[in-house]
N, C-alpha and C positions, 0 to 999 in steps of 0.2 A: 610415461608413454607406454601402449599396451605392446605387447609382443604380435608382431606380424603373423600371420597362419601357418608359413613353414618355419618360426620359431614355438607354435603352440603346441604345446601337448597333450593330445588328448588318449584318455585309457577305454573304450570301449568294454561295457561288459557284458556278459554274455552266458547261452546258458543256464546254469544252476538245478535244483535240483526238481521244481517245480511237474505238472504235467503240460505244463507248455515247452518244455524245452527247446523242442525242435522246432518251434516258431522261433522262439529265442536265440536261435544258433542264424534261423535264416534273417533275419531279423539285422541282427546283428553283421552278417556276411553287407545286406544292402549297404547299412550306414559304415561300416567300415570302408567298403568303396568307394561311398561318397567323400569322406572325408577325407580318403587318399586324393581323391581325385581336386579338392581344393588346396591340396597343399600342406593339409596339418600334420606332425608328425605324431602317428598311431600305434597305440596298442591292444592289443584286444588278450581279454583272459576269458576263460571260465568261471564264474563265481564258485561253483561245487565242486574247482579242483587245486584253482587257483594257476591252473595250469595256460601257458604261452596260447593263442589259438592262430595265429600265423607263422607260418612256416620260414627256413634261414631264406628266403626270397622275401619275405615281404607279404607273401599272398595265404590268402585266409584257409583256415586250415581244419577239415574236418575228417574227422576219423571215423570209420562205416564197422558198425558191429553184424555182420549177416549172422552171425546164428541165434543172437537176441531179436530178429528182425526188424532192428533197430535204424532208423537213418543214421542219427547220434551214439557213439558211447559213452557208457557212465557207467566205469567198473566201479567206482568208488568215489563216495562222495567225502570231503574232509571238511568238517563242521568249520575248520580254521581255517580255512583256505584263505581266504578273502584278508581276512586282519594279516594274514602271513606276507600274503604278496604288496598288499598296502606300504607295509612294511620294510618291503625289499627295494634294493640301490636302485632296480629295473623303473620302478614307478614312484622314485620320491617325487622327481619333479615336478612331477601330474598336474596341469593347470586345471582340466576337468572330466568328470567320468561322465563320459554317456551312455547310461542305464538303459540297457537294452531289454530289460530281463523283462517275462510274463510272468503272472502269477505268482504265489510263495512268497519267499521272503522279498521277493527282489521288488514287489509291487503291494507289500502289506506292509511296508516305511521298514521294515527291518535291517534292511539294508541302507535306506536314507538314515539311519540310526546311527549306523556305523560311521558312514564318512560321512556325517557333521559331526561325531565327536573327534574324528582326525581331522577335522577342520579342513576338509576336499572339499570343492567346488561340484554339483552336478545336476546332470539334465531333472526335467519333470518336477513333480511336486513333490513337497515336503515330507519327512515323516508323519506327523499329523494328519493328514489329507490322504496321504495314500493309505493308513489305515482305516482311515474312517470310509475312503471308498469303496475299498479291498472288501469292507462289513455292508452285506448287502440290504441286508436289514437294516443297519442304523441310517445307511444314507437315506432308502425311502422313508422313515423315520422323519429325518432333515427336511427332505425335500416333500412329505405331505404336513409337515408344518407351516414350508412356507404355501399351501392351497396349492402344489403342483400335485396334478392326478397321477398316482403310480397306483396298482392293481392290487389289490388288496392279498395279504400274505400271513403265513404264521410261522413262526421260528420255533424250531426243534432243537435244542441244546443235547451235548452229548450223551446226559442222565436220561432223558428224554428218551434217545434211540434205541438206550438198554431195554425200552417195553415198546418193540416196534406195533403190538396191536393195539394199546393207548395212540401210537400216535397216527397207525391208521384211521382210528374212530374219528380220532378229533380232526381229521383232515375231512374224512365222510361227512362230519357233522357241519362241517364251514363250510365247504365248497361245492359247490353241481361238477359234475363230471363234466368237461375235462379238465384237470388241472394242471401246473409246472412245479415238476421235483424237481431242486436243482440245489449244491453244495451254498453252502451262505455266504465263502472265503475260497472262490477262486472263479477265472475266465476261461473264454472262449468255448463254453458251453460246454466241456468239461464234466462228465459226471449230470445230467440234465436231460429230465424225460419229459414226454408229452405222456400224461396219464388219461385214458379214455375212460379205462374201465377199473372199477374199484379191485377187479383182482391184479391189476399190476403196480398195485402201490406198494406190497412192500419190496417187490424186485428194485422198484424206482426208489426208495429210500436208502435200501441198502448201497444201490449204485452210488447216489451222492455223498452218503454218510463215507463208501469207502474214499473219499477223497479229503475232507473235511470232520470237523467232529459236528457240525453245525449244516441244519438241512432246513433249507426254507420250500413250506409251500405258496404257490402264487396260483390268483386265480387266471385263469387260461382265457387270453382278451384274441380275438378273432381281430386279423388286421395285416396293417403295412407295415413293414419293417423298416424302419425310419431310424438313422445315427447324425448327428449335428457333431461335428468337431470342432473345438475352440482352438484356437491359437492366440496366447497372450495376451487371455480375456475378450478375445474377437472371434464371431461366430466366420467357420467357412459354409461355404453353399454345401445343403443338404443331399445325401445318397439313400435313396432307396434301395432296401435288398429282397431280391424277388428269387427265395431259393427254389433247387428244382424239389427237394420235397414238400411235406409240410412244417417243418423245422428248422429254423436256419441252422444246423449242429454242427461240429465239428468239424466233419468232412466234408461237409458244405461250404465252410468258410475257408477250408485250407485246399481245398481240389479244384481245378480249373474246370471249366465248367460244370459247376454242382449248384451255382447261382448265376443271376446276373445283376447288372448296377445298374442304376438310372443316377447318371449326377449332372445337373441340377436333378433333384426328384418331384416327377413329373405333378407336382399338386399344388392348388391354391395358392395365390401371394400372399393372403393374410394367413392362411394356417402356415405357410414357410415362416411367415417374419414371429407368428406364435411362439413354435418349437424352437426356433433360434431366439427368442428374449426368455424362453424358459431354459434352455441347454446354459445361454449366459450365466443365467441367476444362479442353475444349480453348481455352474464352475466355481464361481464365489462363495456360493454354500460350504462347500465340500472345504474350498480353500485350494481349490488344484492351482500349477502354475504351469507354463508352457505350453505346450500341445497335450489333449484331452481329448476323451472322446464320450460324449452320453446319447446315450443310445433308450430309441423311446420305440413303440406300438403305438399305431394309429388306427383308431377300431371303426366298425363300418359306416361307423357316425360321424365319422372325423373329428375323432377327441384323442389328441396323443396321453399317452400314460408315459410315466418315465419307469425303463425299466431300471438300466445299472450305468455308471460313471467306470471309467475305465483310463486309470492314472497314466498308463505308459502302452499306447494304441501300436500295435503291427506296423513294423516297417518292412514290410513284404511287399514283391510286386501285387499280390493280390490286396493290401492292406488296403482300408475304406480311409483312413485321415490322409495321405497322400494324394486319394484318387480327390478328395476336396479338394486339398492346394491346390491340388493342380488345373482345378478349374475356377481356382481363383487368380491364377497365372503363376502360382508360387509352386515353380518346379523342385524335383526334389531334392537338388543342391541346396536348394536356396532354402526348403524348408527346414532340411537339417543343420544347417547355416544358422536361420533364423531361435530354432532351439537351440544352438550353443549359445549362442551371442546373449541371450534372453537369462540364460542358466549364470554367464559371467559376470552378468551387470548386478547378480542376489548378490 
């Protein structure tokens, strides 16, 4: 018989050393509450310190750096952290970790690496799947094999970047102006430029190179901004995102209003039921498990392209897979609910 909810243990993790972190911390803060709020008995650490992140009360605990102008601090990150704490009396019992983490190791399976070899239980997808989606190149790869349209792109490897006017040319020579600089191995747009003019390509290479050793460019598809979330191989109803610039960027996605949602998004019943039998196939593709997110452009012809998969989607109040569930009636208890339960039964 299973253990009841205020006998389960769950380790929330959080953080790390990524450039998402502070999504990851808030991220983290949500599902931490929720799962207080069901009953489960919680931990939460930092991946890049290994360190406690709730306070002797119980309540989630963040530490403000103001002269790094930092929401988060990160004096120091310990490459061990993570195998240390695993390790410790605090989290043997660990029934499952809920991988909060964006970007870096925590959503390039590096981490899914680790606890399957200690034999932990945890949210999202596999090591496999989340490296192959983390690769943003190879997934489109995947996904224009099986005939879905994603935007035609060229991959820069690190040797590559050592002769940034080689790789101007050869961007000049593939693409019409405008095109997307953007790192190859990391989210939330993160290092990713809209290029107009060929004198700002190599500012835009350098930007994403400095995040990644790996720089893809993509051609620049005029469009809707269209994300489809899977939940446990099941499509939820479709969000558009209609930023206030022309970029959905960073502080678009993370600043109240810098965008707005439409969910249901307001387009065609056969292009909805399209993007959602394509968003399914590529969840399969990839191999994701639990909650997903693929995120596609819709260009002024209404042809979605798939842009990127995105193994472990924001759990933020601003986050777009929540704002689905929740119009598919599955409130956010219940979604985070639903991704433990889904993570226990692997």
């Amino acid at each position: 018989m299973g253990k009841t909810k205020n006998k389960m243990k769950i380790l929330v993790m959080a953080g790390g050393v990524s450039e998402e972190r502070e999504v990851s911390l808030d991220s983290a803060r949500a599902v931490t509450d929720s799962l207080i709020r069901m009953g489960y008995d919680v931990s939460v650490i930092d991946s890049a310190t290994g360190k406690s992140l709730l306070d002797s009360n119980g309540k989630y605990l963040l530490e403000k750096d103001h002269d790094a102008g930092s929401k988060i601090a990160l004096k120091q990150a310990d490459t061990l952290a993570l195998t240390k704490s695993l390790k410790s009396i605090d989290y043997k019992d660990t029934d499952l970790v809920f991988i909060a983490l964006h970007g870096g190791q925590g959503e390039d399976g590096t981490v899914q690496a680790i606890l399957h070899l200690a034999g932990i239980k945890y949210t999202g997808s596999g090591m496999l799947a989340s490296a192959v989606a983390m690769n943003k190149a190879f997934a489109k790869q995947l996904v224009r094999h099986e005939n879905i349209l994603t935007p035609d792109w060229l991959l820069f490897k690190e040797s590559d970047l050592a002769r940034p006017q080689i790789v101007a040319e050869n961007i000049m020579t593939h693409f019409n102006m405008p095109v997307i600089v953007k790192p190859n191995n990391s989210g939330s747009t993160v290092g990713l430029s809209l290029v107009k003019d060929t004198n700002e390509l190599f500012d835009a290479v350098e930007s994403a190179a400095s995040v990644t050793g790996e720089v893809l460019a993509e051609q620049y598809i005029r469009g809707r901004e269209i994300t489809a979330a899977i939940l446990n191989g099941k499509p939820l109803p479709l969000v558009e995102i209609i930023p206030a610039g022309e970029l959905y960027d960073y502080q678009c996605k993370y600043t109240k209003g810098k965008s707005k949602y439409i969910c249901p998004a307001e387009i065609p019943a056969d292009i909805t039921s399209d993007i959602q039998q394509s968003a399914e196939k590529i969840y399969k593709i990839i191999g994701c498990e639990g909650l997903a997110r693929v995120d596609f452009i819709m260009s002024e012809q209404n042809q979605a392209y798939f842009l990127e998969v995105n193994t472990l989607p924001g759990m933020t109040e601003l986050s777009l897979a929540p704002m689905a569930a929740k119009e598919a009636g599955i409130d956010f208890d219940d979604l985070v609910d639903h991704i433990c339960q889904s993570a226990l039964k692997e």
